[in-house]
C-alpha positions, 0 to 999 in steps of 0.5 A: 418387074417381070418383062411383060407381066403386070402383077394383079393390084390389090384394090381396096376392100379386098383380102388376099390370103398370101403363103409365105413359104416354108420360113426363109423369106425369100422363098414367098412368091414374086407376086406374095412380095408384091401384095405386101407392096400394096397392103394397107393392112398386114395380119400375119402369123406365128411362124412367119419371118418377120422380116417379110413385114418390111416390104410393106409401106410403113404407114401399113397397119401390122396386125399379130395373129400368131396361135402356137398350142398351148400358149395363149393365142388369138382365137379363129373367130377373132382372126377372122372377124378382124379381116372382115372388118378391115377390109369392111373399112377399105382396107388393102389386106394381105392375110400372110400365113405360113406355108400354103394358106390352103395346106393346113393353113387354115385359108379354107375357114378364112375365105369362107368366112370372108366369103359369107361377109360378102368380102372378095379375096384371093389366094395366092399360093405358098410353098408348103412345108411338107414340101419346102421344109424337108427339101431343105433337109435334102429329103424329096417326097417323091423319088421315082425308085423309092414312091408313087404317092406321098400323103400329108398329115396332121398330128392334132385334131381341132381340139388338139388331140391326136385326130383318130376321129378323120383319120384311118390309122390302119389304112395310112400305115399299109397304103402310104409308102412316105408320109409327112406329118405336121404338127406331130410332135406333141403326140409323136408316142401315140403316132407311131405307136398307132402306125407300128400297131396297124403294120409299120415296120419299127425299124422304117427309117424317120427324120424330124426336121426342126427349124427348117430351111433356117441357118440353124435348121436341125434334122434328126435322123431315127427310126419309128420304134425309137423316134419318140425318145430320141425326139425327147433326147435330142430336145426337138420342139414344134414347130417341126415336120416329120417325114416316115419312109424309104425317101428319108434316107436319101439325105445321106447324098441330098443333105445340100443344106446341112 
């Protein structure tokens, strides 16, 4: 316990939607920790560390609700419909989700929706991927000599294409000097191919992080002409971040974690 600090208590009928952090479980928020402490009810996803469960009390009810593209998952609505109801039965309920739960973490939906079940909840914040995952890979998303601006991006729409219906292809490649894609690799030819069309430089340096802030984490260094095929020749699989810019060369002196 924090010397003069009271974690907030978990009371009954409530959900609290908690960021795991970017996978290596010790990096979830002291007071994430303590709401799984206090969780009747667990209902976590695919990409978090199943060890973060043992913190919850054994009689806790562990509820998958892990979605991975194209491999048959739960679906939103069933997700959230069984948050609903758990916590409609007086449930302490813990909604334990990878990342940030608001960074394209699908929280916005889930609090909506228990908003309009008339189901209190609260947020606790995780740190993001985009953020962790390439810290890791010894690569800053800012860096005072290299950017003023860093902008997140998702590699598939709602229907799991490449999302060109919200996104503004031309304005990303000329007004974002580092960008960090999520969930890219799947369209990763169509991706760089739209921001080489709209004036990405080919030779801009790129590096695709896999497993990150894992033992075994992997991170290819490449370039945005050729990063499609060495994703392909080197065997890389989602879930991986992939991060376009001048920062990505700093991990040559950065790359603390191998």
């Amino acid at each position: 316990m924090i010397r003069d600090y009271a974690f907030p208590t978990l009371e009954p009928g409530w959900v609290w939607l908690v960021g795991a952090g970017p996978g290596d479980p010790g990096l979830i928020s002291m007071l994430g920790a303590e709401a799984l402490r206090q969780a009747d009810a667990v209902v976590y996803d695919a990409l978090v560390d199943e060890r973060l469960l043992s913190l919850a009390p054994e009689n806790a009810e562990i509820v998958f609700a892990g979605k991975r593209g194209g491999r048959p998952s739960p679906k939103q609505a069933d997700i959230t419909k069984r948050l609903v109801e758990l916590a409609k039965a007086g449930k302490r309920v813990v909604r334990l989700k990878g990342g940030d739960p608001f960074v394209f973490g699908r929280g916005g939906e889930e609090s909506l929706t228990l908003h309009s079940a008339g189901v209190p909840f609260r947020v606790v914040p995780g740190i993001s991927a985009g953020i962790g995952g390439l810290a890791y890979a010894g690569i800053p998303v800012t860096h005072r000599d290299v950017n003023a601006a860093v902008t997140f991006v998702t590699g598939h729409s709602m229907t799991g294409d490449v999302p060109d219906e919200r996104l503004n292809w031309q304005a990303l490649a000329k007004g974002a000097p580092v960008l960090v894609i999520f969930m890219g690799i799947k369209h990763i030819a169509s991706i760089t191919k739209r921001l080489m069309e709209s004036g990405r430089d080919p030779a801009e340096p790129v590096a695709v992080v896999c497993k990150a802030t894992y033992k075994d984490q992997r991170v290819l260094m490449t370039t945005l002409e050729t990063c499609a095929e060495d994703i392909v020749t080197a065997g890389l699989k989602p879930p991986s971040l992939i991060v376009v810019g001048d920062v990505v060369p700093l991990r040559e002196k950065l790359g603390w974690n191998g």
